[in-house]
C-alpha positions in Angstrom: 0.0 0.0 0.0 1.3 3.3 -1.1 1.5 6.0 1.5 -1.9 8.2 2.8 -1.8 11.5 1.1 -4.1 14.4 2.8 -5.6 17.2 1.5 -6.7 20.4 3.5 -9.5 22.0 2.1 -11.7 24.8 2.8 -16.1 25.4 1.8 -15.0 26.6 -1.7 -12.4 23.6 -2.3 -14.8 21.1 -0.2 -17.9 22.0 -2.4 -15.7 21.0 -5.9 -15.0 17.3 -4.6 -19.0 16.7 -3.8 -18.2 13.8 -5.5 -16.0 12.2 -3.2 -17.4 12.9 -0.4 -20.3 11.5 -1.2 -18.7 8.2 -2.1 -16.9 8.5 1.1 -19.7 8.7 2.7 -21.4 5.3 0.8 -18.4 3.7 1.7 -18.1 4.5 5.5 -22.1 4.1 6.6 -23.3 1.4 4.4 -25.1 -0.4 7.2 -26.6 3.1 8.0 -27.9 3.7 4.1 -29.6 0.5 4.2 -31.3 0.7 7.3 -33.4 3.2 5.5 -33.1 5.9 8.9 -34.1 9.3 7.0 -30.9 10.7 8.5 -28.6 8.7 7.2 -30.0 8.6 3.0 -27.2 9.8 1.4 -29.6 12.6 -0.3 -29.9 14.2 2.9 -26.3 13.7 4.4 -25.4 15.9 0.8 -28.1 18.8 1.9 -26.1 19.1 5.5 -22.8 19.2 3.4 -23.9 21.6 1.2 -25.3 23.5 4.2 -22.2 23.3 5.6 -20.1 24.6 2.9 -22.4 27.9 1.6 -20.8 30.7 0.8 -22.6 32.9 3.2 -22.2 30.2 6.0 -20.5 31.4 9.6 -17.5 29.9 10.9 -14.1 29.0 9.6 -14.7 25.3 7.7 -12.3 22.9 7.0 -12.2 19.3 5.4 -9.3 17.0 5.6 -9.4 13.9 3.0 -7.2 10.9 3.0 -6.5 9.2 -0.2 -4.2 5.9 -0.5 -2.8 5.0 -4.5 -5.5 7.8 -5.3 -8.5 7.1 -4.0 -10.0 8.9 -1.0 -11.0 6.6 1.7 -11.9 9.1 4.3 -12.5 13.0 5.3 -13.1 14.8 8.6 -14.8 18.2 8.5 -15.7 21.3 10.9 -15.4 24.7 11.5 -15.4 27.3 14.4 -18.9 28.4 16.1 -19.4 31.4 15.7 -22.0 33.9 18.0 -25.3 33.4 17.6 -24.9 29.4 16.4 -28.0 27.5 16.2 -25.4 24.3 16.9 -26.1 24.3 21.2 -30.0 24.7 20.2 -31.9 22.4 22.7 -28.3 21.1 24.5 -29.2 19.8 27.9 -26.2 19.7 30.2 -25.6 16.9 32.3 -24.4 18.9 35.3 -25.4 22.2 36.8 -23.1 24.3 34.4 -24.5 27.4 33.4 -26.4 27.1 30.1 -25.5 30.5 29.1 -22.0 30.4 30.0 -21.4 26.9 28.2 -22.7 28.0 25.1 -21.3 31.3 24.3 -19.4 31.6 21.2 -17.3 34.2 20.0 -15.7 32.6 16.8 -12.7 31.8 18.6 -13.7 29.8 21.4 -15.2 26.0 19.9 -14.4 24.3 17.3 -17.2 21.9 16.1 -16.0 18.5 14.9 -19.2 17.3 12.5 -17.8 14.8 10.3 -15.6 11.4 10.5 -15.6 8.8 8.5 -13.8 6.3 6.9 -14.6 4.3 4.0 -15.3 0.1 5.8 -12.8 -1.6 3.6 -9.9 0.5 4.8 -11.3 0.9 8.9 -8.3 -0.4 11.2 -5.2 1.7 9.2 -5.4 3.9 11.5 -6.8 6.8 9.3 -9.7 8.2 11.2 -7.2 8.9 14.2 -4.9 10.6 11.6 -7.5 12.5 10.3 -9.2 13.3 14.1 -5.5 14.6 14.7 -4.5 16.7 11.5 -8.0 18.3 11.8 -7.8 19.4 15.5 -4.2 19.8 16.2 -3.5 23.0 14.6 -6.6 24.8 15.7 -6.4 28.5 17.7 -9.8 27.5 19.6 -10.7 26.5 23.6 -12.1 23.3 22.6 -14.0 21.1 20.2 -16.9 19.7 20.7 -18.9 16.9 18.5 -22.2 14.9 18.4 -21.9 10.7 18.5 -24.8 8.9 19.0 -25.2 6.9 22.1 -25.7 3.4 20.5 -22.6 4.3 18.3 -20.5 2.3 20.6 -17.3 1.7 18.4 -16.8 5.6 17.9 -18.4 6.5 21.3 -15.1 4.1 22.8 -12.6 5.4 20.4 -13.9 9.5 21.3 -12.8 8.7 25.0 -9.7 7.3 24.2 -8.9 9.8 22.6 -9.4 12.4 25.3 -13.2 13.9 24.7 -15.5 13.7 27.5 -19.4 13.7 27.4 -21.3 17.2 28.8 -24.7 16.3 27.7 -27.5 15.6 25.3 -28.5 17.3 22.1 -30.6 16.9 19.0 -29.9 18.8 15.8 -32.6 20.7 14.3 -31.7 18.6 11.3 -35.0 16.6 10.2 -35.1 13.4 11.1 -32.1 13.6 13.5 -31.7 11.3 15.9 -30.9 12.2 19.7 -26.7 12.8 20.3 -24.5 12.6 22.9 -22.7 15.8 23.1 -18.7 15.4 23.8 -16.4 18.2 24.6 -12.5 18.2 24.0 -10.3 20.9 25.6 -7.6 22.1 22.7 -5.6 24.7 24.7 -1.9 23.3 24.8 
């Protein structure tokens, strides 16, 4: 196997390899897809990317893809929140924390983790932790937060490994979206 090759992209870069991410998409939730959950049809996991990616959307995006001899196997996307996010909309905190204070963003100080995923053929190559660190590691903000569902179990192990810790519950305003565990990752070095 030839070496990984990554790309950095940003929402105008992201938006001209639709392509691939859908196919990396096919490739990483097939189970998902055939379930028939309205969440997961690829139609409308294409409408939250292209949400994601408009021109007038706030916050700094950024997708990192993974190809191997040529052919992308995986991707990781986010960007900062910026104030005034709908993304804390209905978060319920599992402690006392102030609600308020917790979910105050001023562009600088979350960065929101959407997407990871690769493709199932090449799972175990230790890509999705290389992508996970090549998307974070860099980043100016407090902390990163991301949504995993609870039943999720694989991912849900691998995000505490890996140093994120759950705050509470949320669901997206997304239709059809299903109820998420909310984990938080602190970024300052």
């Amino acid at each position: 196997m030839t070496s990984p090759e990554f790309e950095h992209l940003n929402a105008a870069e992201a938006r001209t390899r639709r392509t691939d991410v859908e196919d990396i998409y096919r490739g990483a939730y097939v189970e998902a897809i055939r379930s028939g959950a309205p969440f997961a049809d690829p139609v409308a996991f294409m409408q939250r990317f292209d949400a994601y990616t408009a021109p007038d959307r706030p916050g700094e995006f950024e997708l990192i893809m993974v190809s191997v001899s040529g052919r992308p196997v995986g991707q990781a996307w986010g960007w900062s929140l910026s104030k005034g996010t709908a993304w804390w909309g209905g978060l319920q905190l599992d402690d006392a924390q102030d609600l308020d204070d917790f979910t105050t963003e001023d562009g600088a100080r979350t960065f929101a983790l959407s997407e990871l995923m690769v493709k199932n053929d090449m799972t175990g190559g230790g890509f999705a932790r290389a992508l996970h660190d090549r998307l974070l590691d860099n980043r100016n903000e407090e902390r990163a937060t991301l949504l995993v569902r609870p039943d999720n179990t694989r991912a849900y192990q691998t995000y505490l490994r890996w140093g994120w810790n759950r705050v509470g519950t949320l669901r997206p305003s997304w239709p059809d979206a299903p109820q998420f565990d909310v984990l938080i990752r602190d970024l300052r070095r």
